[in-house]
C-alpha positions in Angstrom: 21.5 74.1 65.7 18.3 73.7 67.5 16.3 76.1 70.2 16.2 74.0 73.3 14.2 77.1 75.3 12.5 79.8 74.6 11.3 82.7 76.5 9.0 85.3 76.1 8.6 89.0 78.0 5.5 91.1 77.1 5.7 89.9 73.4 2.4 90.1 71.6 -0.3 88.6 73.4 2.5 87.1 76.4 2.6 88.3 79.5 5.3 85.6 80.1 5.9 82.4 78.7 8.7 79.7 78.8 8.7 77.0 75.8 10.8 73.6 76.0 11.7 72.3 72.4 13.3 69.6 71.4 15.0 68.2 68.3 12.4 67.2 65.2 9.1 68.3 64.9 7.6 70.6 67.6 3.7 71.4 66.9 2.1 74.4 68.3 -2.3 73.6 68.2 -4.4 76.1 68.8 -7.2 78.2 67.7 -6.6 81.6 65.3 -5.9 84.1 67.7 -4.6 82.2 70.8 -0.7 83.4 70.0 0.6 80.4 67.5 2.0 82.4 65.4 3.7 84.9 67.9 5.9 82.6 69.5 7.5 81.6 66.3 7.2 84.8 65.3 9.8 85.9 68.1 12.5 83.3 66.5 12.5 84.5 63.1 12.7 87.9 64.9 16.1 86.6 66.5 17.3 85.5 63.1 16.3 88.5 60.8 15.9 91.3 63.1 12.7 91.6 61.4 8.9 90.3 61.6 7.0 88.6 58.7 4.0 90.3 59.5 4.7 93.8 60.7 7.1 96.5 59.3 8.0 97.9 63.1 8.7 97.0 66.4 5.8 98.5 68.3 3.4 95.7 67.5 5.6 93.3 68.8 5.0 94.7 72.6 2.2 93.9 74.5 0.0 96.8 75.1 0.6 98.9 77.9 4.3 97.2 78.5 7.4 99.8 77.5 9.4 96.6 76.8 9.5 93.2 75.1 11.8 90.6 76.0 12.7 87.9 73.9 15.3 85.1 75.7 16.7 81.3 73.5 18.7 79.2 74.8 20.5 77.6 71.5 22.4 73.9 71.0 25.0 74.0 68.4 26.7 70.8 69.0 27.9 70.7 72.6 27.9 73.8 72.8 25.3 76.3 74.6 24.5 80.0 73.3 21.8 81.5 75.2 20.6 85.0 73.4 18.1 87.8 74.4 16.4 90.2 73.0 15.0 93.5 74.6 12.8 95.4 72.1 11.9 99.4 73.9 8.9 101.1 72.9 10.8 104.0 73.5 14.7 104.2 73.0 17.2 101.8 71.0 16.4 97.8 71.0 19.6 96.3 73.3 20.7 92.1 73.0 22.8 90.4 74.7 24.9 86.8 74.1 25.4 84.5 77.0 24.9 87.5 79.5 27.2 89.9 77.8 25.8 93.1 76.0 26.2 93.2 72.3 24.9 95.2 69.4 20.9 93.7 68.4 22.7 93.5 64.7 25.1 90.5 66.4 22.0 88.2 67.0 21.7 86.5 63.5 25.8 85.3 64.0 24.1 83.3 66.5 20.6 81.4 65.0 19.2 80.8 61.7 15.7 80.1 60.8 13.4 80.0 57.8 10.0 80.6 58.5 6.8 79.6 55.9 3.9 81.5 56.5 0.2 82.0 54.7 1.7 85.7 54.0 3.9 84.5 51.8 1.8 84.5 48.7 3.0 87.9 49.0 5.9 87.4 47.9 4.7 86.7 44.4 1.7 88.9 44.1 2.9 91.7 46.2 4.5 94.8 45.8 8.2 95.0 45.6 8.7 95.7 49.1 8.1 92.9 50.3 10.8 91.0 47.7 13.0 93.6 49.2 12.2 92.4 52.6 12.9 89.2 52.0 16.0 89.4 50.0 17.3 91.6 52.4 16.6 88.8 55.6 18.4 86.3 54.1 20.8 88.5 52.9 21.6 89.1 56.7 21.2 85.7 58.1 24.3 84.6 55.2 25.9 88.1 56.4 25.1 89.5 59.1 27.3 92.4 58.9 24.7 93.4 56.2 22.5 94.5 58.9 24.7 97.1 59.7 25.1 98.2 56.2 20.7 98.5 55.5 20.4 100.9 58.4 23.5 102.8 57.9 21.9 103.2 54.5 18.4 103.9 55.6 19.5 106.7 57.5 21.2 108.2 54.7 18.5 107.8 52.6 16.7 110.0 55.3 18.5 112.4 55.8 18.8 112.8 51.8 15.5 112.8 51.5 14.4 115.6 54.0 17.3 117.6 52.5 15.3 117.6 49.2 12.1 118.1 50.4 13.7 121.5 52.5 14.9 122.3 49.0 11.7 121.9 47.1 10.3 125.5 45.6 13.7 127.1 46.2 15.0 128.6 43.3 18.6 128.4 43.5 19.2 125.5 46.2 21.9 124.9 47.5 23.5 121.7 46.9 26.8 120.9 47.9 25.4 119.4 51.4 23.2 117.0 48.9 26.0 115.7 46.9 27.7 114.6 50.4 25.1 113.0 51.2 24.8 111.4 47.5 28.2 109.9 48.0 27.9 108.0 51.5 24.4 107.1 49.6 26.3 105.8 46.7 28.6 103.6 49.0 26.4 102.2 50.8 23.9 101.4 48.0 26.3 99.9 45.5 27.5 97.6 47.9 24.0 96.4 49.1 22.6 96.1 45.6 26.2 94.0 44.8 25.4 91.5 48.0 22.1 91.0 46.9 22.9 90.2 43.3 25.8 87.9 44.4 22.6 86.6 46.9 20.9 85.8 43.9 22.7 84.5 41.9 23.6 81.5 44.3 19.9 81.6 45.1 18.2 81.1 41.8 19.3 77.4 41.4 17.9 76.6 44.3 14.4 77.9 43.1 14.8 76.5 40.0 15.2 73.0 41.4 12.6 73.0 44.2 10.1 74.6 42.1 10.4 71.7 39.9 10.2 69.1 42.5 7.0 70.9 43.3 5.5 71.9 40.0 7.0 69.3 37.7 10.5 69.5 35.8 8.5 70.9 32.6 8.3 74.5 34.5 10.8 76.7 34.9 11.5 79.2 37.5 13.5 82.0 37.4 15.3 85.4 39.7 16.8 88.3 38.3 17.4 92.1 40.0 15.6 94.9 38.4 17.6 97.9 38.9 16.2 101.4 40.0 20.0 103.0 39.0 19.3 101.7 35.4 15.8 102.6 34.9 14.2 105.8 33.0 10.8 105.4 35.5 10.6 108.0 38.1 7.1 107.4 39.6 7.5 103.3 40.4 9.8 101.3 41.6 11.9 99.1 38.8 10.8 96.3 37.5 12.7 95.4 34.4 15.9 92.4 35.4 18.9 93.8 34.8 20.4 92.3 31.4 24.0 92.2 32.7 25.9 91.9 35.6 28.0 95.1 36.9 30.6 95.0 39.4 31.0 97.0 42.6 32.6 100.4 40.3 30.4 100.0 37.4 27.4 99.9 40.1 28.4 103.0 41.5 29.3 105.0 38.2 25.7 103.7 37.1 24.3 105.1 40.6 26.2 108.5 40.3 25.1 108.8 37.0 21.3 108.2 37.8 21.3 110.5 40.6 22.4 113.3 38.4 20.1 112.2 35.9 17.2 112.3 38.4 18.2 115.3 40.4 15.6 118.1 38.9 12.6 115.0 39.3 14.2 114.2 43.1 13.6 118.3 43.7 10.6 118.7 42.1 9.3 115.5 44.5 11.8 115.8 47.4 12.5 112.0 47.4 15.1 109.9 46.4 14.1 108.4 42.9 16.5 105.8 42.6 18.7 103.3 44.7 18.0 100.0 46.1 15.5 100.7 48.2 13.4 101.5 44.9 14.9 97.7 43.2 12.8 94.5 43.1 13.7 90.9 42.5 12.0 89.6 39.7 10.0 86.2 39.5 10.4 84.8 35.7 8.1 81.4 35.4 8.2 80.0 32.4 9.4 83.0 31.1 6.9 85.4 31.9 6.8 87.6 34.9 4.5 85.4 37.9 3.3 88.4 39.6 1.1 89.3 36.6 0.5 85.2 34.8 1.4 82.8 37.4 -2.4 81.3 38.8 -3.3 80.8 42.6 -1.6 77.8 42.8 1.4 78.4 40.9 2.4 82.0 42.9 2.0 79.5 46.6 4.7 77.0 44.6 6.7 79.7 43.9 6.3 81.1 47.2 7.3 77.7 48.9 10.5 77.5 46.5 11.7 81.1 47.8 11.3 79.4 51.0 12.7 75.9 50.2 15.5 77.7 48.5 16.7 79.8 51.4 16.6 76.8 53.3 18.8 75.5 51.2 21.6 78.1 51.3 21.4 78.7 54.7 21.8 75.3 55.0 25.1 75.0 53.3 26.6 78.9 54.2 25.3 79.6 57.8 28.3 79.1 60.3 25.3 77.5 62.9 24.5 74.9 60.3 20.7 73.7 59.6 18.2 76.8 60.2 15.1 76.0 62.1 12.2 75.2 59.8 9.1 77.7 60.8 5.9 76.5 59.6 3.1 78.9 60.5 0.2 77.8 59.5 1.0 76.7 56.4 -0.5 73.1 55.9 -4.4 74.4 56.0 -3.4 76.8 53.0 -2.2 73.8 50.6 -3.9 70.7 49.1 -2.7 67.2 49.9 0.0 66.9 46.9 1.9 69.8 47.8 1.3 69.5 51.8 3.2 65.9 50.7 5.8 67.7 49.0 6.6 70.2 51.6 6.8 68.0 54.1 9.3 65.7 52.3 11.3 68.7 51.6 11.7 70.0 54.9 11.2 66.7 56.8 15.5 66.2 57.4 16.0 69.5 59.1 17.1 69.5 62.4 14.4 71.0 64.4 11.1 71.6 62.8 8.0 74.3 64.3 4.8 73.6 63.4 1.6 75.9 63.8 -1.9 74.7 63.3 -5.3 75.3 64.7 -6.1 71.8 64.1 -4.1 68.5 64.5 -5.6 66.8 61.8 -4.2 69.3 59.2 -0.4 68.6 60.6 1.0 65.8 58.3 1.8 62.5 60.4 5.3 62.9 59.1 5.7 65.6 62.2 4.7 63.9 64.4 6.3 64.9 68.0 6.2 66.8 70.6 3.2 68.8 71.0 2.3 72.3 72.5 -1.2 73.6 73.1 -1.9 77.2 72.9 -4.7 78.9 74.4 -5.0 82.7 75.3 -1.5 83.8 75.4 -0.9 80.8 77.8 1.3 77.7 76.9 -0.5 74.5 78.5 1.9 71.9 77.2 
């Protein structure tokens, strides 16, 4: 699959742009703050429902507009999907596929992309939110029905949660509307922290070996799920890998059983102490944890193997074959080995976007069609 055309509405800094691609490497030069980054931004928007670089929509509309519009026009063979985006500053997002209106959650059926950006380092030395984040993306490009399931879940969550705080310094509370909430929480839960374990688990091999291509086979990287349901914290989120697998009933005992177990801490707080919006994936290198012991250079390798490795799984489980390959800015954040080994890695893909302020720090291996940036203004 490749994006042939792409449109942009009143996203970010763009009034209005239109974007020819082609197959193989596109570059996008610029300098910082021209709108690089924003246009890819709007594809791995498409793909994940989600930005790398904000937590909510409102960013993503250029000031003073009430709308964003984001418009592809996708090749999959011979066959031609255009998709579109409408993000409201006011009101629910709407999407539509090939002119007919669909539900925004239907997009990632349609385009897949992986996108490598300077914020990834993140991923390694960041809270666990943001491993959430990106478990929960790729999650929903391999299943997109998963979307569904997070926000279903989400909303339960809040609701939950301002049902405890209106029950906080109440004496005898009453609970039975709690516990049916705690049930449609413990549905949707178990089966999200099931699909990311399963995520995982086919996921960790593929770190494993592009880590070592990186690093050298003598390292060794390693995932695991650190379970909230099976901690005895209250005040962080969990951080110690599950020892064991459980399956979907065991999860769900285990999540009834830490909601009881929490339920005078969850009053006393009014706010839901466990679940899997309070889980982490873990980074093992080398058998130690690598947000606390892995150096500078080690957390970027890592952070390029989470990306690699995603790459990798899409590329062998996405019904629209090979994602596109996003890389934002990347190449100026990485020495000459591993800008060597990235591009090696990456260089087969189908259709590859490149971001840089400066030609010279784009490897000649992408060499191909080029795009200049300037203002919020595509000049070709």
């Amino acid at each position: 699959m490749i994006v042939a055309h792409l449109s942009l509405t009143d996203f970010r800094n763009y009034a209005h742009a239109e974007v020819e691609l082609a197959a193989g490497p596109n570059v996008f030069v610029g300098r910082n703050g021209q709108g690089k980054t924003n246009l890819v931004e709007s594809l791995g928007y498409l793909s994940t429902l989600g930005s790398h670089r904000v937590s909510t929509d409102q960013a993503l509309i250029r000031s003073g507009a009430e709308a964003a519009i984001v418009r592809a026009r996708l090749e999959h063979g011979d066959r031609d999907v255009l998709i579109e985006l409408q993000l409201n500053r006011t009101g629910a997002n709407r999407a539509q596929v090939n002119r007919v209106a669909t539900k925004p959650r239907e997009l990632p059926r349609y385009i897949a992309t992986v996108l490598f950006a300077p914020e990834d380092l993140v991923l390694v030395r960041g809270e666990p939110s943001a491993r959430r984040r990106f478990i929960d993306q790729l999650l929903i490009q391999t299943a997109p029905r998963f979307a569904g399931v997070i926000a279903d879940y989400e909303r339960v969550l809040k609701q939950r949660n301002s049902l405890l705080k209106s029950a906080r310094g109440v004496r005898n509370p009453e609970l039975s509307t709690l516990e049916l909430w705690d049930d449609r929480l413990v549905q949707l839960g178990s089966e999200i922290i099931d699909a990311r374990a399963d995520l995982t688990e086919r996921l960790a091999p593929e770190v494993a070996a592009a880590y070592a291509r990186i690093a050298g086979p003598e390292h060794r990287a390693e995932l695991g799920n650190a379970l909230s349901i099976l901690s005895d914290a209250v005040d962080d989120d969990a951080t110690d890998p599950a020892s064991t697998r459980l399956d979907r009933p065991a999860l769900a005992e285990a999540f009834r059983a830490a909601l009881v177990r929490l339920r005078r801490a969850e009053l006393e707080r009014g706010l839901t102490l466990a679940g899997p919006h309070r889980d982490d994936l873990v980074l093992m290198l080398n058998g130690l944890p690598a947000r606390g012991y892995a150096s500078h250079g080690e957390s970027w390798s890592f952070a390029l193997s989470l990306r690699l490795a995603s790459a990798a799984v899409l590329r062998h489980e996405s019904a629209v074959g090979d994602p596109v390959i996003i890389l934002d800015d990347v190449f100026a954040e990485l020495d000459e080995a591993r800008r060597a080994q990235l591009a090696a890695a990456v260089g087969d893909y189908e259709q590859v976007l490149v971001t840089a302020a400066v030609e010279s720090d784009v490897p000649a291996e992408f060499t191909g069609r080029m795009v200049h940036i300037e203002a919020g203004r595509v000049l070709g």
